[in-house]
C-alpha positions as CSV (number, residue, x, y, z in Angstrom):
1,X,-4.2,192.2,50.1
2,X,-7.5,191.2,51.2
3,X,-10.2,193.4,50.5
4,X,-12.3,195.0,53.8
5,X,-16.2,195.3,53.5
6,X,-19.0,196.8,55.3
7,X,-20.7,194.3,57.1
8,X,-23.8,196.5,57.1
9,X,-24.0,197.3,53.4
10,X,-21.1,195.5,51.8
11,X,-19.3,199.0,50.5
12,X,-15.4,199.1,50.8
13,X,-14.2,200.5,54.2
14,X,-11.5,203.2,53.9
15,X,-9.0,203.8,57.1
16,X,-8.5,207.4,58.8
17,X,-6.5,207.6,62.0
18,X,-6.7,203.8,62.7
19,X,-10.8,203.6,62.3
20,X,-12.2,201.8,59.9
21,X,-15.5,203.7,58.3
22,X,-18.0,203.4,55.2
23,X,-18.9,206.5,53.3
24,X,-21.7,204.9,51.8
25,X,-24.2,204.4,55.3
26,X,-21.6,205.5,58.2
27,X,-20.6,202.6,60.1
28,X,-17.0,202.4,61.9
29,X,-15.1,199.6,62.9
30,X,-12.0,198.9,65.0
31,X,-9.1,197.6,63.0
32,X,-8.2,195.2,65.8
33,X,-12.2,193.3,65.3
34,X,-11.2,194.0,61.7
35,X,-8.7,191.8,62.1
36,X,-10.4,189.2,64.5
37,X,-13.0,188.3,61.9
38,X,-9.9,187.9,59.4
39,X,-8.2,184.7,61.7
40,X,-12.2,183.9,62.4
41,X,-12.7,183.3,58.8
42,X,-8.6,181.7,58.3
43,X,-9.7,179.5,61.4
44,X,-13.6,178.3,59.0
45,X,-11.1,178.0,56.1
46,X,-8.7,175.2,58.0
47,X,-11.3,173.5,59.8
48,X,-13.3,172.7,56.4
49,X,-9.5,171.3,55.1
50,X,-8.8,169.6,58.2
51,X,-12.9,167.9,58.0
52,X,-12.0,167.0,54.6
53,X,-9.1,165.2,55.1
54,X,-10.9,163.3,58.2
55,X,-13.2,162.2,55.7
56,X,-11.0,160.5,53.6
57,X,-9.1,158.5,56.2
58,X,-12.4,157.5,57.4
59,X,-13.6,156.3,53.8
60,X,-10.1,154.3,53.3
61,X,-10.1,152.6,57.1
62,X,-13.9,151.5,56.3
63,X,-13.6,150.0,52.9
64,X,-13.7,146.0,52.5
65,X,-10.3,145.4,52.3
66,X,-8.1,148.6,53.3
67,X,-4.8,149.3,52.6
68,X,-2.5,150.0,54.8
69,X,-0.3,152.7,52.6
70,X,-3.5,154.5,51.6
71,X,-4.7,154.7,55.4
72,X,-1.2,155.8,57.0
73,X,-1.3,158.3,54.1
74,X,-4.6,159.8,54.8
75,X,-3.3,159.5,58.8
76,X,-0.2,161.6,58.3
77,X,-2.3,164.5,56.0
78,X,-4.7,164.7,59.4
79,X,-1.9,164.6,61.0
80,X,-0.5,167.8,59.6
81,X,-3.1,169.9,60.2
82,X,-4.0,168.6,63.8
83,X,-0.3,166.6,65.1
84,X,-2.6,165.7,68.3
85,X,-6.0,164.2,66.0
86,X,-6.5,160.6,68.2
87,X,-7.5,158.9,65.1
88,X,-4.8,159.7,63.3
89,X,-2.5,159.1,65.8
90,X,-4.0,155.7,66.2
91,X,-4.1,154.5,62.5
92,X,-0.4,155.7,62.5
93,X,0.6,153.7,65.3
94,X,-1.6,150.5,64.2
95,X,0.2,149.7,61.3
96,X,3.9,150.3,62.5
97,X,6.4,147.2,62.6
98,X,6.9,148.1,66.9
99,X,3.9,147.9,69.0
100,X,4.9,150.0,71.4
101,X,3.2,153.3,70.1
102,X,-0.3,151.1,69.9
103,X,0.3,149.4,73.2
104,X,0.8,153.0,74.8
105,X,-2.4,154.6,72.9
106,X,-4.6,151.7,74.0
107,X,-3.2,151.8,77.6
108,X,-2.9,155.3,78.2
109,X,-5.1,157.5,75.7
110,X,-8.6,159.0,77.2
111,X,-11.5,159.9,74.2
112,X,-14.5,160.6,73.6
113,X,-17.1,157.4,72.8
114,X,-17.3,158.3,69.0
115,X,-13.6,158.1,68.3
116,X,-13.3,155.1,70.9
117,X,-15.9,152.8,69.0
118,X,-14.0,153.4,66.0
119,X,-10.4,151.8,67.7
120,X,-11.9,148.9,69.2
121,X,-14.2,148.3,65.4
122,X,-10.8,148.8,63.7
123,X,-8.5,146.1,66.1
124,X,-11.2,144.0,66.2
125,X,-11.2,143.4,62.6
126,X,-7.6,141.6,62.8
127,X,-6.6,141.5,66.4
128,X,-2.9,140.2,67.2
129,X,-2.5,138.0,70.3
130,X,-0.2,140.7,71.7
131,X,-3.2,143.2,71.2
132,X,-5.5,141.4,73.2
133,X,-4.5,143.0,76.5
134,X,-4.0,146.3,75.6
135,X,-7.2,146.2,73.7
136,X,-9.5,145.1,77.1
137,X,-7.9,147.4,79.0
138,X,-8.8,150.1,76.6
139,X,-12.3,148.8,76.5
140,X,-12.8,149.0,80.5
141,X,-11.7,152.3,80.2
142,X,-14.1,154.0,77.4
143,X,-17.2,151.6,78.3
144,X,-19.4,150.4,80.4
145,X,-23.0,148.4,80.1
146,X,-24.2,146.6,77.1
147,X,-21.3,148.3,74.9
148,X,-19.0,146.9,77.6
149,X,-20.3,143.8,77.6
150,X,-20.7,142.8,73.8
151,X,-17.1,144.6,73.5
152,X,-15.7,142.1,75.6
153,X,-17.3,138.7,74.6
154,X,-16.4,139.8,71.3
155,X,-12.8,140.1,71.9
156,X,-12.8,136.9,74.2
157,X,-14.0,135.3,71.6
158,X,-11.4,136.8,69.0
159,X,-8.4,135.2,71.5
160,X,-9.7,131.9,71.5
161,X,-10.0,131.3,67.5
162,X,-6.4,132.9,67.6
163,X,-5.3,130.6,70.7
164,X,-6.6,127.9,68.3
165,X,-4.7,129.1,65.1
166,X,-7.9,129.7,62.9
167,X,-5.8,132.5,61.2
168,X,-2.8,131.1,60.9
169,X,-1.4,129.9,57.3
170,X,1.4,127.9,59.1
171,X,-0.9,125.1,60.3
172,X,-0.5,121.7,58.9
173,X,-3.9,120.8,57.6
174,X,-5.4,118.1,55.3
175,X,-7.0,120.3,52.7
176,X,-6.4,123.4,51.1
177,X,-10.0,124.0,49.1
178,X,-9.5,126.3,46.1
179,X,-12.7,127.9,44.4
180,X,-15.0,130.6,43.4
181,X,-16.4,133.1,45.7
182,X,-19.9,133.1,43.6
183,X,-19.7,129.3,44.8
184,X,-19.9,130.4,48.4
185,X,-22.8,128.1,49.6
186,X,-21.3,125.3,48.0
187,X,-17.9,125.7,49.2
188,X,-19.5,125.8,52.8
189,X,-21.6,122.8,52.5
190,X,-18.3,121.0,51.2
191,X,-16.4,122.3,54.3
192,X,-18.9,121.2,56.8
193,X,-18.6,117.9,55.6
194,X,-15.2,117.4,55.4
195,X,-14.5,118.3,58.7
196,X,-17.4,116.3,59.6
197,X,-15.4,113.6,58.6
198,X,-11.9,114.6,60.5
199,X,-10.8,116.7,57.2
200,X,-9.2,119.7,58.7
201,X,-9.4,122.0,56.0
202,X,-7.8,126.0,54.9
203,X,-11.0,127.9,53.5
204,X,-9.5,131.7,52.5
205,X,-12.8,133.2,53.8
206,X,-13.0,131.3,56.9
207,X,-9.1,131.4,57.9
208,X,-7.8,134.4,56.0
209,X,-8.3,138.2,57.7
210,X,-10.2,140.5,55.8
211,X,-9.2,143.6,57.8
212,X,-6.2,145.6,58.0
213,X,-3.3,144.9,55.7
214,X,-5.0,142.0,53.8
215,X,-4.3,143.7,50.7
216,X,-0.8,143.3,50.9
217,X,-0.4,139.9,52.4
218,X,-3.2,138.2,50.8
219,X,-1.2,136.1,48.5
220,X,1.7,135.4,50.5
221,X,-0.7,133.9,53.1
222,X,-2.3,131.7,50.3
223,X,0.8,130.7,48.9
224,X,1.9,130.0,53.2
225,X,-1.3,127.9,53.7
226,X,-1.0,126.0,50.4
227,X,3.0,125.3,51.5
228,X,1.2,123.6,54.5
229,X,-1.9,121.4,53.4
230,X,-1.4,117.7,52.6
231,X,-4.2,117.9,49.3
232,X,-5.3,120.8,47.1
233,X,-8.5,120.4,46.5
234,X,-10.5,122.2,43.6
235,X,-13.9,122.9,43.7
236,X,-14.3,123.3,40.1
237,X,-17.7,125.2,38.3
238,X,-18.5,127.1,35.5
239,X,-17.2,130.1,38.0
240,X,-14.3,129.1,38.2
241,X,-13.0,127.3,35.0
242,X,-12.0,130.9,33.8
243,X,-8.9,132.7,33.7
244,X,-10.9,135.8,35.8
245,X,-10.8,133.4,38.3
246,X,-8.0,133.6,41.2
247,X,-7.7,130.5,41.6
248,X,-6.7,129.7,37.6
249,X,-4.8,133.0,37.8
250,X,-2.8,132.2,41.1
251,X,-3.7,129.7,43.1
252,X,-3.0,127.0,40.3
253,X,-0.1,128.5,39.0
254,X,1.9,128.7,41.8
255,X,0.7,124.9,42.9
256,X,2.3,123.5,39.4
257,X,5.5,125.9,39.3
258,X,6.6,125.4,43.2
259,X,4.4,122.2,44.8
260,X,4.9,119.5,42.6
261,X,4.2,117.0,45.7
262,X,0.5,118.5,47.1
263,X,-1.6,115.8,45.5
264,X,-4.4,117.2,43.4
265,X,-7.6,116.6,43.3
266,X,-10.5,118.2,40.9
267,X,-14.0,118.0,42.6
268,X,-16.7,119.0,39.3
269,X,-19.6,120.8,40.9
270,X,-21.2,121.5,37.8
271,X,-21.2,120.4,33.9
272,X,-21.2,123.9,32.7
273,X,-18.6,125.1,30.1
274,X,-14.8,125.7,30.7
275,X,-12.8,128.2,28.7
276,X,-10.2,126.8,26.0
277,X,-7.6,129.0,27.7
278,X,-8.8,127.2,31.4
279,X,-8.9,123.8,29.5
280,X,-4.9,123.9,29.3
281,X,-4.1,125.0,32.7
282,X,-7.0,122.1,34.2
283,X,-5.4,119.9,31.8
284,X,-1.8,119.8,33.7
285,X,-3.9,120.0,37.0
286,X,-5.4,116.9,36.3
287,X,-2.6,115.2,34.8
288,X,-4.6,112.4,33.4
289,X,-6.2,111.8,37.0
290,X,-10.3,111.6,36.4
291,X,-12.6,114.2,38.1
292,X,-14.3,113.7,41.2
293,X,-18.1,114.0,41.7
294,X,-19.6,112.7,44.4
295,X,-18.5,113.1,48.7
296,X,-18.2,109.6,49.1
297,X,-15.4,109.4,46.8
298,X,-13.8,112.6,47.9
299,X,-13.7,111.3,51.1
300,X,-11.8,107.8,50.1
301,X,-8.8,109.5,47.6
302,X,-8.3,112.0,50.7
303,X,-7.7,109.0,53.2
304,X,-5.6,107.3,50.2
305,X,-3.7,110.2,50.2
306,X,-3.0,110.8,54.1
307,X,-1.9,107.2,53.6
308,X,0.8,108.0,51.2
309,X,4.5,108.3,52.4
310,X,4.7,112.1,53.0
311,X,7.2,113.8,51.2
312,X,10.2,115.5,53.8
313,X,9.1,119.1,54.3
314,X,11.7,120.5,52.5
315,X,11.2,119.5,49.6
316,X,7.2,119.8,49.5
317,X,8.0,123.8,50.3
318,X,11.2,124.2,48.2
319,X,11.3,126.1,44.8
320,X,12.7,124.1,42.2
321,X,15.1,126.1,39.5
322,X,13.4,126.8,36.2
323,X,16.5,124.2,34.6
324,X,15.2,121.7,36.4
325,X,11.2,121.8,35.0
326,X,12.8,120.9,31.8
327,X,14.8,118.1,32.7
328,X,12.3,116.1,35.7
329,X,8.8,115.6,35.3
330,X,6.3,117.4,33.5
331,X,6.8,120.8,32.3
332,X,5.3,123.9,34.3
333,X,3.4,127.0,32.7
334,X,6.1,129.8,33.6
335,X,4.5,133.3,33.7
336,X,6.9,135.5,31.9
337,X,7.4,139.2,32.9
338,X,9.4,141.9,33.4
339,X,11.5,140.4,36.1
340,X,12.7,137.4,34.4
341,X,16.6,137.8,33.7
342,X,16.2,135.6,30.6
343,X,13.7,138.3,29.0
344,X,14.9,141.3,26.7
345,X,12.5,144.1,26.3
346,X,11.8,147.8,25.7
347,X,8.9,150.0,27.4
348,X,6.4,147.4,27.0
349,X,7.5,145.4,24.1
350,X,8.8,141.9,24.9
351,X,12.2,141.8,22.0
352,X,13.3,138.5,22.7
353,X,13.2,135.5,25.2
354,X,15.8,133.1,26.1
355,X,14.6,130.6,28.3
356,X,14.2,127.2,28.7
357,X,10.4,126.9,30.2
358,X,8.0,124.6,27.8
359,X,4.8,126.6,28.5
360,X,4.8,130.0,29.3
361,X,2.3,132.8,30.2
362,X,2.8,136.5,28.7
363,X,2.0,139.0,31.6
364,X,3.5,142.3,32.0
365,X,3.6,143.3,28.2
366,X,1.2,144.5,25.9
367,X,3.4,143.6,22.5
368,X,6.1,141.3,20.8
369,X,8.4,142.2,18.5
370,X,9.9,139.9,15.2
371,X,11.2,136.0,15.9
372,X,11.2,137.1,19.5
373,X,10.8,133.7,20.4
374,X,13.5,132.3,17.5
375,X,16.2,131.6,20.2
376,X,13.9,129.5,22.8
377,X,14.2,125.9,22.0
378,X,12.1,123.9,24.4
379,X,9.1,126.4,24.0
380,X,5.6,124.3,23.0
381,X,3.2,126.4,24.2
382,X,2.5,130.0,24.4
383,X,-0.3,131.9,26.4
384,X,-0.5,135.3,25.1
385,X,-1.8,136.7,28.8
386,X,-1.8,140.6,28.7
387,X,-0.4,141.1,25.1
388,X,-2.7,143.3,22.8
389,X,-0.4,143.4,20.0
390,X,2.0,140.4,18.0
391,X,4.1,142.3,15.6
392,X,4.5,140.4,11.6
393,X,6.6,137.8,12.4
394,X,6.5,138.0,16.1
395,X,6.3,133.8,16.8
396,X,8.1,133.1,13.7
397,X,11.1,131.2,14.6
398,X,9.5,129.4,17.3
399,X,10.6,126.1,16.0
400,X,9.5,123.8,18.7
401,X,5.7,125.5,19.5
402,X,2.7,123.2,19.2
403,X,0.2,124.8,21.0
404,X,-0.4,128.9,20.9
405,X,-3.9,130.4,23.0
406,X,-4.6,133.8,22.6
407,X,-6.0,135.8,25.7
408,X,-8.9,138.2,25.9
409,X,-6.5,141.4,25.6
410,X,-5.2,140.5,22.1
411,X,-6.5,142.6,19.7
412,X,-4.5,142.8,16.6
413,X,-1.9,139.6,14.8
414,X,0.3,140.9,12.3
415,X,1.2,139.6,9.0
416,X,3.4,136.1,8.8
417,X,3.1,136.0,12.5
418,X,3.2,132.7,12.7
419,X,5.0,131.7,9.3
420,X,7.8,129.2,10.7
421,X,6.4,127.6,13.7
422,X,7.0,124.1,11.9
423,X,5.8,121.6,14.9
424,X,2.5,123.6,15.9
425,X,-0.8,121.7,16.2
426,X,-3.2,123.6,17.8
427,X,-4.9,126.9,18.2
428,X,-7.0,128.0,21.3
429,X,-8.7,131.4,22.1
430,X,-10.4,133.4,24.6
431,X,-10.8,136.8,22.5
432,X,-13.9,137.6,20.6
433,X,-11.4,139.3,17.7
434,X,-10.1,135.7,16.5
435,X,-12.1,132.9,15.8
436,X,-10.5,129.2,15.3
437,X,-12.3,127.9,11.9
438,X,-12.0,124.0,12.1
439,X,-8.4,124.6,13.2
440,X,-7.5,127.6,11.4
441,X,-7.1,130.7,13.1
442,X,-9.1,133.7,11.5
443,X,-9.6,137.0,12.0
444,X,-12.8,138.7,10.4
445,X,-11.2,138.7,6.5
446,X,-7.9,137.6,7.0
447,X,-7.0,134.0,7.4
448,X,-3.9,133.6,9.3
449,X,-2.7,130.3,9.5
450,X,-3.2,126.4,9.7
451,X,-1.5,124.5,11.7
452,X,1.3,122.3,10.0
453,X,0.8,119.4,12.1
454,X,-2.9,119.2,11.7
455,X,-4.3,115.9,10.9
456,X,-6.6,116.9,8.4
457,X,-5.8,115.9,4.9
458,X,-8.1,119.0,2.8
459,X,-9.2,122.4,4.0
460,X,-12.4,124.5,3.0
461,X,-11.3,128.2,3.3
462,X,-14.7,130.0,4.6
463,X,-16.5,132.2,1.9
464,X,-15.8,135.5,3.0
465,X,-12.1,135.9,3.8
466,X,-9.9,138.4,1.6
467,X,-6.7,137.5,2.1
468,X,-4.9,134.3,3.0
469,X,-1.5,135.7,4.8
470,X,2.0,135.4,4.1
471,X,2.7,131.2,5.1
472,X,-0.7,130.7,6.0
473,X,-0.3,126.9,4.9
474,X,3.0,126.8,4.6
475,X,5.0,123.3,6.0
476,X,1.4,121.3,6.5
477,X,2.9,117.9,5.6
478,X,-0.8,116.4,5.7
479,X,-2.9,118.6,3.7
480,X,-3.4,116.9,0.0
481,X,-5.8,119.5,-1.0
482,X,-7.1,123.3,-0.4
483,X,-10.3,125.0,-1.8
484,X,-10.0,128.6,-2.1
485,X,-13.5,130.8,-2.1
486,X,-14.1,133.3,-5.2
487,X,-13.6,135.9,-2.0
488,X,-10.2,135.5,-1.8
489,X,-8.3,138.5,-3.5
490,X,-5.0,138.2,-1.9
491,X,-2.5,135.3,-1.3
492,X,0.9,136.5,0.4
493,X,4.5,134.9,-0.1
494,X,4.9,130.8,0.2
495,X,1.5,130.9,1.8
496,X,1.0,126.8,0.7
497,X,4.7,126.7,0.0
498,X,6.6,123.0,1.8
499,X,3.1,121.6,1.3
500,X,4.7,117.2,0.3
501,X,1.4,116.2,-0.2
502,X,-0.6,118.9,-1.6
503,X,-1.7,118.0,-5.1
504,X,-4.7,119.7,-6.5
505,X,-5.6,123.9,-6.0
506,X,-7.6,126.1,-8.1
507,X,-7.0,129.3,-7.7
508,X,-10.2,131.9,-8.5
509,X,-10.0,134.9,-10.9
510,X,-11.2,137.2,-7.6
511,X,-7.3,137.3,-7.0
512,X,-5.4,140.3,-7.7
513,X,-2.4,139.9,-5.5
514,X,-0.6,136.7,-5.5
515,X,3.0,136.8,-3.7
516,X,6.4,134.8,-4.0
517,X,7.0,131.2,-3.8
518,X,2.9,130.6,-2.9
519,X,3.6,127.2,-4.2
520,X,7.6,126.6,-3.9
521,X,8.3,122.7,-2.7
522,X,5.1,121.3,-3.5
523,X,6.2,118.1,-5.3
524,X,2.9,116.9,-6.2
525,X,1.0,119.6,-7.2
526,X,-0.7,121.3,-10.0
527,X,-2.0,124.6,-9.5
528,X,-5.2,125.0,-11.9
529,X,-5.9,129.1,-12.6
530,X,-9.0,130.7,-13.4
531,X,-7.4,133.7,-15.8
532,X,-6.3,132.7,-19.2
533,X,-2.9,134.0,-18.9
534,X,-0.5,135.0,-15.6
535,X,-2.0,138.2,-14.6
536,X,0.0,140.9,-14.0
537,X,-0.3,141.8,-10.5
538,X,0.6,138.1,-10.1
539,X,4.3,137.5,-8.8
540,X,5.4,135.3,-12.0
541,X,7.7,133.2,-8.8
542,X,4.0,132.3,-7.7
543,X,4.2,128.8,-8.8
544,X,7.3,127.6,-7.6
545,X,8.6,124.9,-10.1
546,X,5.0,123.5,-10.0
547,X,2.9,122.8,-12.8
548,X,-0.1,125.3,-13.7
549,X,-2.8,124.9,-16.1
550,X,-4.1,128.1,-16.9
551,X,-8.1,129.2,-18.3
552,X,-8.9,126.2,-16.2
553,X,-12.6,125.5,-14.6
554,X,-13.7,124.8,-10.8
């Protein structure tokens, strides 16, 4: 029950025979203006809710690029405070599949200026052809004089780039130009000339819409424009050799997955640095094609390739069946998620995967669980994407994997991680957690593993590193010798274990922990120890069958 004050002196009222009176200084009210300033304040009260939710349609229909859900949202809560709001009844009917409800609000709705400016800004932004109509007649309704008269030319202008298809994706054009927005200038100079040279070309700031519902449609519109261009060109600089970048994250992607036809070509606009995680997707773009530097030579390969039989259409547009990347052509880099039926997981913990890609991207999951990887037989390459965590063992079983590159968003490896990955050559990296030490991957103390088929025929562990991890060396079938630092206080199980060529290690009296089989199938070795005598803490399986000599000098 709401509480009823003097207005004079702010003392509670009391009621006898239907008046309303203060003790404290006298004054008497009527219930019925009682009540009055009661809705008065109820009325203050909705108004404030109704202005607030007014603001935040207008803050979502004036952002960059808007979204449609979060406008009709913010639409529909004006919408329930005032049913007859023109604004709201206007974003509503904007975005609806029919275009009856905007047709009838341009053609028939009367408002004031304010509210009219904001239409016409809003349909302006990404005007339909069937708009175009409805829109002037709204104009000649609301306007008149200059505002009429810019309103107009604008929108006349609007019909003839969409008469001319400068926003459509389905347009067959020469060139599809993929690069960096912070390359802006030089993507526009590059335009300019091409077309100055009869290269009709699909630039995603020039030909894309940047209003209403770009959000949603952006990268079905890419992937549409790509579909239709004869050459994807990449403007290439230190910008945009970078995962960050969209066109390495989708633009490239999807060109290698599901365009195997679009010839490529790689335009350097810079010498700057590429990142080793870029290097391997640029690596397949290229395809042992050289770079491009200079116009003149863009211009000839572009009239080489409008010279080349064209592919039929359905096959430069189809999507080829993952089976089929692994038995025509070169392999594609398959990103890996949640949706893919040959992928087992839990939460966000990828258990297994059973597929037959060569190259794969992680996305969607932050983890991997042990051997997850055990039962994929044509895997070579892994890109650890969006995972933050590899459980012990989580690649071991990958029997095929040469090359692994670990992602920005990895954080922690755990142990034997990588202990029977037989065929791997290479490690590559993005994170600042894990550093690759002339091949070997570390990771501030702990040294996690060489690769088996790296050429190298000795290795320096750095000074520094505490433990060498559970098959760290294990199945390197050149490595003939292996000097360990006096830092090194742990060695985990068959660590240099399958090692045919390895024939001379000392091992430093700094170690405490020594595991099984460190030195099982090592033919032609002879492990030379620091301590007099086996040390307890010392596995007495260390050695393998090989021959020590113990009490023996550096």
């Amino acid at each position: 029950m709401r509480l009823r004050l003097c207005e004079r002196c702010g003392e509670a009222l009391s009621e006898n025979h239907g008046v309303l009176s203060c003790k404290y200084c006298g004054a008497t009210y009527d219930k019925e203006d009682e009540a009055l300033a009661l809705e008065n304040l109820i009325e203050e009260k909705k108004q404030e809710a109704l202005a607030n939710r007014k603001r935040v349609l207008w803050d979502e229909t004036h952002k960059k690029y808007p979204s449609e859900r979060a406008i009709v949202k913010a639409a529909e809560s004006v919408r329930e405070m005032n049913p007859d709001d023109p604004l709201a009844l206007f974003y509503i009917a904007v975005h609806k599949k029919d275009k009856g409800d905007l047709h009838h609000f341009l053609s028939e709705t009367e408002t004031v200026e304010s509210i009219a400016k904001d239409v016409v800004r809003f349909m302006m932004e990404s005007v339909d052809p069937e708009d175009v109509l409805p829109l002037k007649t709204f104009i000649e309704k609301h306007f008149a004089g200059d505002d009429y008269t810019k309103m107009m030319t604008d929108l006349e202008n609007e019909a003839e780039e969409l008469e001319d298809g400068t926003y459509m994706t389905s347009i067959p054009r020469d060139v599809f130009v993929a690069y960096s927005s912070k390359d802006m200038d030089k993507v526009n100079e590059m335009v300019a000339y091409l077309e100055e040279n009869d290269q009709s070309c699909f630039c995603a700031l020039r030909n894309l819409r940047h209003g209403k519902g770009s959000v949603e449609n952006y990268e079905h519109a890419i992937e549409d424009a790509m579909k239709h261009c004869r050459v994807f060109l990449l403007l290439s600089s230190e910008n945009s050799r970078s995962l960050r970048c969209e066109t390495l994250k989708h633009e490239i992607p999807y060109l290698l997955d599901n365009l195997p036809n679009i010839h490529r070509i790689h335009f350097r606009l810079d010498d700057g640095i590429t990142k080793p995680g870029a290097q391997v997707l640029l690596r397949e773009f290229d395809n042992g094609q050289e770079w491009c530097r200079t116009k003149e030579d863009l211009i000839e390969r572009l009239i080489a390739a409008k010279r080349k039989k064209t592919a039929p259409k359905q096959e430069a547009i189809s999507v080829p069946e993952p089976e089929e990347e692994i038995d025509e052509g070169p392999s594609k880099v398959v990103v890996i998620d949640k949706k893919d039926p040959t992928v087992l997981f839990t939460g966000d913990t990828l258990l297994s995967y059973t597929g037959t890609a060569k190259r794969i991207r992680i996305e969607g999951f932050t983890q991997v669980e042990r051997s997850a990887f055990k039962d994929a037989p044509y895997l070579e390459e892994i890109d650890t994407g969006s995972l933050k965590t590899l459980k012990p063992f989580a690649i071991d079983g990958a029997m095929k994997l040469k090359h692994f590159h670990i992602g920005r968003a990895l954080e922690e490896i755990g142990s034997g991680c990588f202990a029977r990955c037989p065929e791997l050559e290479e490690f590559t990296s993005d994170s600042d957690d894990f550093e690759i030490d002339r091949g070997g991957l570390v990771q501030d103390i702990i040294f996690f593993r060489y690769p088996p088929k790296a050429k190298g025929s000795s290795y320096r562990i750095s000074h520094g590193i505490d433990e060498i991890d559970v098959g760290a060396f294990s199945g390197c079938e050149n490595l003939k010798s292996v000097s360990i630092p006096s830092s090194v206080i742990s060695i985990g199980n068959g660590a240099f274990s399958k090692c045919p060529l390895l024939n001379d290690v000392f091992v430093p009296d700094s170690v405490v922990m020594m595991g099984k089989n460190v030195f099982a199938q090592c033919p032609s070795l002879t492990i030379r120890v620091q301590p007099d005598f086996l040390p307890g803490s010392w596995n007495p399986s260390f050695a393998g069958g090989a021959l020590v000599s113990y009490g023996a000098k550096k």
